[in-house]
C-alpha positions in Angstrom: 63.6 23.0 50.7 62.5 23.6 47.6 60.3 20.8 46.6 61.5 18.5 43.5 60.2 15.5 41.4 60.7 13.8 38.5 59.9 11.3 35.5 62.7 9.4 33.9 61.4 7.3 31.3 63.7 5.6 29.0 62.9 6.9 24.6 61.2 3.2 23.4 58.1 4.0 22.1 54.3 6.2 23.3 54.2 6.3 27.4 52.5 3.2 28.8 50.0 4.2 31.2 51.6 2.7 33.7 54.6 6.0 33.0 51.8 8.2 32.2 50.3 7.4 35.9 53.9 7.8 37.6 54.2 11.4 35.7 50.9 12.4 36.5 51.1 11.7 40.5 55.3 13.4 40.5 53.5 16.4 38.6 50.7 17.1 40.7 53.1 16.4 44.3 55.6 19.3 42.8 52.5 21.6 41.8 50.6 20.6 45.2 54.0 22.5 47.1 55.0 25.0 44.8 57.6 23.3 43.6 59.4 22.1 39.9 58.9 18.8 38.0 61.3 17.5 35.6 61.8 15.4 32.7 65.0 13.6 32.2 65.6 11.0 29.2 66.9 8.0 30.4 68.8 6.9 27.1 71.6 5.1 28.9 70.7 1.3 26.9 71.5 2.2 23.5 70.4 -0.9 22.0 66.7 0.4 22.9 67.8 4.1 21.8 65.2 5.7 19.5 65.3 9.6 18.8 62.2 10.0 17.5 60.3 8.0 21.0 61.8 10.9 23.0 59.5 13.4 20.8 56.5 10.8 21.0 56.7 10.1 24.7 57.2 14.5 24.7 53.7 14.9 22.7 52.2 12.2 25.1 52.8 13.6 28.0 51.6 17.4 26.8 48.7 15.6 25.2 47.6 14.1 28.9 48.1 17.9 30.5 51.6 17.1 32.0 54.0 19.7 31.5 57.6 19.8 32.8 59.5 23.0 34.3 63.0 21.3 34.0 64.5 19.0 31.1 67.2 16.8 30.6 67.0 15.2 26.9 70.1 12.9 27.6 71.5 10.6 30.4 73.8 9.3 27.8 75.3 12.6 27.3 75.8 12.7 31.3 78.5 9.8 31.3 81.6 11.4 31.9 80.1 12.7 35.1 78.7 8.9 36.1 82.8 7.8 35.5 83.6 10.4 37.7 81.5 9.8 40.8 82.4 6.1 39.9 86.1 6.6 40.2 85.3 9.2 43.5 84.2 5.8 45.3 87.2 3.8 44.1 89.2 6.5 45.8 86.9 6.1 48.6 87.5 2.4 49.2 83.5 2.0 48.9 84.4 0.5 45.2 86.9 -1.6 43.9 88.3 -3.2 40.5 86.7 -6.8 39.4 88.8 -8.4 37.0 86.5 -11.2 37.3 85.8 -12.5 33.5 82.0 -13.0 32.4 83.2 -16.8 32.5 84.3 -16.7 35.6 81.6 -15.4 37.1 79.2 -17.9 34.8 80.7 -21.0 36.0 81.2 -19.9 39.3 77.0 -19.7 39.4 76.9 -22.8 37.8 78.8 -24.2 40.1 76.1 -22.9 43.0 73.3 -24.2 41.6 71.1 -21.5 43.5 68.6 -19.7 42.2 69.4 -16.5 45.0 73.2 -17.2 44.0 75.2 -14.3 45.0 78.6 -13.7 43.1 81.3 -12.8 46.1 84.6 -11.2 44.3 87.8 -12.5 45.0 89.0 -9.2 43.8 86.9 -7.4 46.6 89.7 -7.0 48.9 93.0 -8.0 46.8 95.9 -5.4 47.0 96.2 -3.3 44.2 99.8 -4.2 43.6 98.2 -7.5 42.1 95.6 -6.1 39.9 96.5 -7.4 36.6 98.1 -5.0 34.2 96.4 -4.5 30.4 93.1 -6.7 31.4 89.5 -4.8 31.2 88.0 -4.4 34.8 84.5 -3.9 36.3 84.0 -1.3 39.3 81.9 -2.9 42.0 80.0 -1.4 45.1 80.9 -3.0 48.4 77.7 -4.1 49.9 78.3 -4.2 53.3 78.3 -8.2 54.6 76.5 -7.6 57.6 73.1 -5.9 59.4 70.8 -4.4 57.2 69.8 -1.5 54.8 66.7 0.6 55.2 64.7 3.0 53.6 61.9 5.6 54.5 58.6 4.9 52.4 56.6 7.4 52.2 53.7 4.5 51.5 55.5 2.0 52.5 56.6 3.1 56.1 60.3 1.7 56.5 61.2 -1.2 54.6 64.5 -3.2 55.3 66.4 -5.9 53.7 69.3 -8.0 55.2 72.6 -6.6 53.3 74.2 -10.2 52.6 71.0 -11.0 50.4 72.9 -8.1 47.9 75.9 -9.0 45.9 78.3 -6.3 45.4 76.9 -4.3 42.5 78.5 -3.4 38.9 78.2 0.3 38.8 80.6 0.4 35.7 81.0 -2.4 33.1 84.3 -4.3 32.2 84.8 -2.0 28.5 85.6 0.7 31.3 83.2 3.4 30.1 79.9 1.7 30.6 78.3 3.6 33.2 75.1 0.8 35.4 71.5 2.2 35.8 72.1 2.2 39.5 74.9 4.4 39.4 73.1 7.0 36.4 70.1 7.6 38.2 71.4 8.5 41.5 74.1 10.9 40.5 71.3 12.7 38.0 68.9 12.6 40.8 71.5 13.5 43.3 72.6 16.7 40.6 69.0 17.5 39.8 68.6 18.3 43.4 65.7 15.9 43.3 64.0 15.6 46.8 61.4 13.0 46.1 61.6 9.9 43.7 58.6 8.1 43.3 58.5 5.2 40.8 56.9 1.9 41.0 57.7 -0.9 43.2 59.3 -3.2 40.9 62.1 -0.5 41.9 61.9 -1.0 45.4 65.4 -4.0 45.4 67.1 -1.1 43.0 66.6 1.8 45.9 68.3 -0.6 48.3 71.5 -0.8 46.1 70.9 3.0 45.4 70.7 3.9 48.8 74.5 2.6 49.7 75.5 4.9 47.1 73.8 7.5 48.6 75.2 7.2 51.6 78.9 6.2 50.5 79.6 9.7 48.8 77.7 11.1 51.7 74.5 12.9 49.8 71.5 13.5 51.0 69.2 10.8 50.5 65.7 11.7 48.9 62.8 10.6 50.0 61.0 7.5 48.3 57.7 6.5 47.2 57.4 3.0 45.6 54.1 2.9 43.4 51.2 0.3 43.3 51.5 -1.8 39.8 48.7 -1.3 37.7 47.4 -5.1 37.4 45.9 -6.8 34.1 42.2 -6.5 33.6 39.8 -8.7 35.6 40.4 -11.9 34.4 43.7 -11.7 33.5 47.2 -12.1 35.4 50.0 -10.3 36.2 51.0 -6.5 35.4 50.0 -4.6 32.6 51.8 -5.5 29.6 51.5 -5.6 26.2 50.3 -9.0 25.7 47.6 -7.6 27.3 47.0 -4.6 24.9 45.7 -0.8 24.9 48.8 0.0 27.5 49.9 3.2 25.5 48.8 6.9 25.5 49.1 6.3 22.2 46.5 3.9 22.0 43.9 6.0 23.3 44.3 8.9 22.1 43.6 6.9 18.5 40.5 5.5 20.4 39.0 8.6 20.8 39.8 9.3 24.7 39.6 13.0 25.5 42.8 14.0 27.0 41.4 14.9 30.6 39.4 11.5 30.9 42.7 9.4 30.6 43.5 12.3 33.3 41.2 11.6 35.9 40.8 7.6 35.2 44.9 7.0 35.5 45.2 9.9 38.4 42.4 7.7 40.9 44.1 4.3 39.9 45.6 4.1 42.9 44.5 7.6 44.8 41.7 9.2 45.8 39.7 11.5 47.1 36.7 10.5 48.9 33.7 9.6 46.9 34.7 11.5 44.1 34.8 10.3 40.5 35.1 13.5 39.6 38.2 15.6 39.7 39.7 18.4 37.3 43.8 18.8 37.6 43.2 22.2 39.8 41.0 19.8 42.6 44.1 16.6 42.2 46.5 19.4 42.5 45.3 20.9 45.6 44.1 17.2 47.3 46.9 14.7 45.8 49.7 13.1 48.6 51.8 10.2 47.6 50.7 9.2 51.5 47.2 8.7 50.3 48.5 6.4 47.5 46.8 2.4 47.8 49.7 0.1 48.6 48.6 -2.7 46.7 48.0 -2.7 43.0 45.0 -1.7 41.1 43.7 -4.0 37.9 43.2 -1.7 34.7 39.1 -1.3 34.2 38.6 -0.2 30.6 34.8 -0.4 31.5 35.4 2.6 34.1 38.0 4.5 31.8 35.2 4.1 28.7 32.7 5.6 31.7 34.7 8.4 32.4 35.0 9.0 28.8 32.0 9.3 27.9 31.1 11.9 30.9 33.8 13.9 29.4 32.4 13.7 26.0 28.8 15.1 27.2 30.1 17.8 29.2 32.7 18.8 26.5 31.6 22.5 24.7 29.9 21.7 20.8 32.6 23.5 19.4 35.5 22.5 20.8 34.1 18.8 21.1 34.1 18.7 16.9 37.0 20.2 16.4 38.4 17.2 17.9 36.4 15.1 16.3 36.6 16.1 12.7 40.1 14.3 12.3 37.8 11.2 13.5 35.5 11.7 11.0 37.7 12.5 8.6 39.8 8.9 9.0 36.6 7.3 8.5 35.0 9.2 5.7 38.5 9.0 3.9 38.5 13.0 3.0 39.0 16.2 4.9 35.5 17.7 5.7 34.1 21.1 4.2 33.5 24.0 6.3 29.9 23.5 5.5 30.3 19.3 6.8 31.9 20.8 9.8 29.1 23.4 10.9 26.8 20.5 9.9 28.4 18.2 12.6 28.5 20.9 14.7 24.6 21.2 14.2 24.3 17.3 14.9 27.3 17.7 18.1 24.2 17.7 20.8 22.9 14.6 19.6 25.9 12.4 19.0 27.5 13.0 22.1 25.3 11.8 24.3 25.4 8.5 22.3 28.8 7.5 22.6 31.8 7.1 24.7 34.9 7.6 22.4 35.4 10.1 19.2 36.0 6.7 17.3 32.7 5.4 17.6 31.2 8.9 16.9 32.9 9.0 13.6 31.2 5.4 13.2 27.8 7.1 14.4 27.8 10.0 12.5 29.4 8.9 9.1 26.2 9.1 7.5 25.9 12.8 7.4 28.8 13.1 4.9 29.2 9.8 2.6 26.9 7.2 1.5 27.7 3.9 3.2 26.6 0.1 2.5 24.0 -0.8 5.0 24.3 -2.9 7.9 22.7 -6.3 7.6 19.7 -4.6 10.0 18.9 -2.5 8.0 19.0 -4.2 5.0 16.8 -7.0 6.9 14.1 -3.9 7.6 14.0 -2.8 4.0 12.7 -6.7 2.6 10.1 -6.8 5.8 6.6 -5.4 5.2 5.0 -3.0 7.2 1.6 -4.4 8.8 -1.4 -2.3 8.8 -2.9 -1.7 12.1 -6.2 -3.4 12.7 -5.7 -5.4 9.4 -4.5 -8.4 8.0 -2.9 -6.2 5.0 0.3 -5.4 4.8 2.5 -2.6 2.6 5.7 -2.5 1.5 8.7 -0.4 2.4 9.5 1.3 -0.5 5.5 1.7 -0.9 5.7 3.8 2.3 8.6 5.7 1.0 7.1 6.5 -1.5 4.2 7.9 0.2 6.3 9.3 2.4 8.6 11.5 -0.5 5.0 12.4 -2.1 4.0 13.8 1.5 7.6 15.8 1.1 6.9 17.0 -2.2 3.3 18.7 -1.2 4.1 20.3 1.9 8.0 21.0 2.4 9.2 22.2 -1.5 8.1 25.8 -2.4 5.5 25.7 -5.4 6.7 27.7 -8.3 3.4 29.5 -9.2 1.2 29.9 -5.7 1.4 31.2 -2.7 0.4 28.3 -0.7 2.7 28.0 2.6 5.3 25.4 2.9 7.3 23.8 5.5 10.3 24.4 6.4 12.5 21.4 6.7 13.2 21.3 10.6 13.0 18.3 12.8 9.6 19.3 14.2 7.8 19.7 11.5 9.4 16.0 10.0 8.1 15.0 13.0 4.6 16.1 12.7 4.5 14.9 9.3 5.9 11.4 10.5 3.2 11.1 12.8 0.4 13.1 10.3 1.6 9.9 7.5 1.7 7.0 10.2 -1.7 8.1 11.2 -2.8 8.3 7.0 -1.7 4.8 6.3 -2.9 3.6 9.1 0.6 2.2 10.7 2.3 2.6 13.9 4.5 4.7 13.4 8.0 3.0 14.4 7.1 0.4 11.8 7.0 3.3 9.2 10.1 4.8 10.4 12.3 1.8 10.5 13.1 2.1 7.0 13.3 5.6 7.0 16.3 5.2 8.9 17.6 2.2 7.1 17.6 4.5 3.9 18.6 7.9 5.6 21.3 6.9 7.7 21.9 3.0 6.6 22.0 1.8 10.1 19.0 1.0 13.0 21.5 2.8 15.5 21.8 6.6 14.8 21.0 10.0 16.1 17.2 10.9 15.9 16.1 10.9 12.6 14.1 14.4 12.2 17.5 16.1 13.6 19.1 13.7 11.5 17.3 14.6 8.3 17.3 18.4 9.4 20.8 18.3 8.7 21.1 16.6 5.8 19.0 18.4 3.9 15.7 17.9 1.9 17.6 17.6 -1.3 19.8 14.7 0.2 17.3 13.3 1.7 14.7 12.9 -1.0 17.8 11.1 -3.0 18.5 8.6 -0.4 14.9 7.8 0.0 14.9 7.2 -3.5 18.4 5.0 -4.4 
């Protein structure tokens, strides 16, 4: 047996994670046994039909490293075959023709009054020489009235449910062309040759109807695994949902995320693998087993997925890490960067990423390096505070130190025109000598004499270093800043 799985997601929008999860685990089962993964569009509810989600959901799913060997772009397109199998179980017996009117079957639950009403067919066993003639029909499933109908979880174990707490189940609607969920899915998975269906629980009462389908056109029936939800943060109840927010790929990859952080967080959500936090796709796809899967759900930690972020981030190469991140930086600055911006924040790459945890707040980090920006209230709060001198009473201003400090500049880093004299060369260490050689001159520690340094070179009290900082900015830009 060739080894089959599969993601069906229906086209409404980017992947919630909750897809993204379901897609990851199906891929990495297939991979784990040699065998094929596939992608089928569920596009059955028109009403919720959008062309263009099908190619967003598409670029999600490549985006988080899941590819597919197998695609079907349309269940919709698949109908004719659905009638068919529909029409197989009326020949059958295992389905007959409701004539049953939505009113009917309206008052007749109103009528009950119960909440776990079940709607019993009087056209279940009518002859067919009474079927009325010219009045729209639904095709029912027989559910059989007695015992009970099982299933083999692979996390689960077996699960059962007592039949009569199933009513017999619409497989085709009354317009006669309509074909149910229940019916699509299994004759696609059934036609696919799919051998393993893993989806999350909330499917669990729909693989019970499924399975008498299954077994009343005599297919094989595949075997099941019913995913954990993935709960609401801490706090918060209920499954993820979008009242709760940041449930998309889509969302996170505009955060910043790297693609193989949203990986590993969403592929241990549930699984794992020891103590390991750790885990590239080649390690998931050699240890991953839906049998290892958590039967209870797991609450969504963006804490730990910010973590793992951030990890990612650091270990990421310089190069390829701002090549992601100019498109950041370029959102925030509101221009494309130069070639020369970009091998500057290449230059500056080992210092902001050890700083952050998405690309979004190293845009926000690094911005300084390419645009002049108002700054933050403490900075501006540093620039009107005077600097005390050490061992005295006396106090200078910031702009006096500045001053000092671009005079210092002037004498030791700029080539003189007419002499020989030696100059520095604007690098980090030698700022930083000079730093300390002018803290020492004017007699003041010397974080007091850098705070405004930094207010003025980078408009914020959180940035990189400030000698890398400055190294990369230049004298020339540097001196003007100091100087505005």
């Amino acid at each position: 047996m060739i080894v089959k799985t599969r993601i069906a997601p229906s086209p409404t929008g980017s992947a919630h994670v909750g897809t993204a999860r379901g897609a990851i685990w199906n891929y990495l089962y297939a991979k784990k046994h040699g065998g094929v993964f596939a992608l089928r569009i569920e596009d059955t509810d028109r009403d919720r039909y959008f062309p263009a989600a099908i190619e967003e959901f598409k670029k999600d799913l490549t985006w988080i490293g899941v590819e597919w060997d197998e695609l079907v772009p349309s269940q919709y397109a698949l109908r004719k075959r659905h009638l068919e199998v529909a029409n197989q179980l009326l020949e059958k017996g295992a389905a007959y023709k409701c004539f049953s009117t939505k009113e009917e079957i309206d008052a007749a639950r109103e009528k009950a009054e119960s909440k776990s009403f079940k709607f019993q067919s009087p056209w279940r066993d009518a002859d067919p020489s009474t079927y009325p003639m010219d009045k729209p029909f639904a095709i029912r499933l027989k559910t059989p009235q007695e015992g009970v109908i099982k299933i083999q979880d692979i996390i689960r174990g077996d699960v059962e449910i007592p039949a009569k707490d199933l009513e017999d189940l619409v497989i085709i609607r009354s317009d006669g062309e309509s074909p149910i969920y229940n019916l699509t899915v299994v004759v696609d998975d059934h036609d696919m040759e799919i051998t393993h269906v893993a989806r999350g629980e909330e499917h669990l009462i729909n693989t019970f109807k499924q399975k008498l389908i299954y077994d009343a056109m005599g297919w094989d029936v595949p075997q099941f695994a019913h995913l954990p939800l993935i709960l609401a943060p801490a706090g918060q109840s209920g499954k993820l949902s979008k009242r709760h927010g940041a449930v998309t790929i889509d969302y996170y990859k505009e955060k910043g995320f790297l693609p193989e952080a949203l990986f590993n967080y969403l592929l241990r959500l549930g699984w794992g693998h020891g103590n390991d936090e750790i885990i590239s796709k080649e390690q998931a796809i050699e240890w991953f087993d839906f049998k290892d899967v958590s039967k209870a759900g797991m609450r969504f930690d963006l804490d730990k997925a910010l973590s793992l972020n951030a990890h990612y981030i650091r270990e990421k190469d310089d190069q390829a890490l701002t090549d992601l991140a100019a498109p950041f930086f370029e959102k925030k600055i509101e221009r494309m960067l130069t070639e020369s911006e970009k091998k500057t924040l290449l230059a500056m790459m080992p210092e902001l990423k050890t700083r952050v945890k998405t690309l979004v707040e190293m845009a926000d980090l690094g911005a300084f390096l390419f645009v002049t920006l108002p700054l933050d209230e403490k900075a501006q709060k540093i620039l009107e505070k005077p600097i005390p001198i050490t061992d005295s009473e006396d106090k200078i201003s910031p702009q006096e130190s500045i001053n000092l400090l671009i005079q210092h500049f002037s004498d030791f880093f700029v080539k003189p025109t007419n002499s020989d004299r030696p100059y520095l060369k604007w690098e980090s260490d030698a700022l930083t000598s000079s730093f300390m050689h002018i803290a020492e001159e004017m007699n003041v520690k010397i974080g007091k004499l850098l705070q405004p340094v930094r207010a003025k070179i980078c408009f914020s009290t959180i940035t990189p270093p400030l000698s890398e900082s400055m190294e990369a900015l230049g004298m020339e830009e540097c001196i003007k800043r100091l100087k505005a």
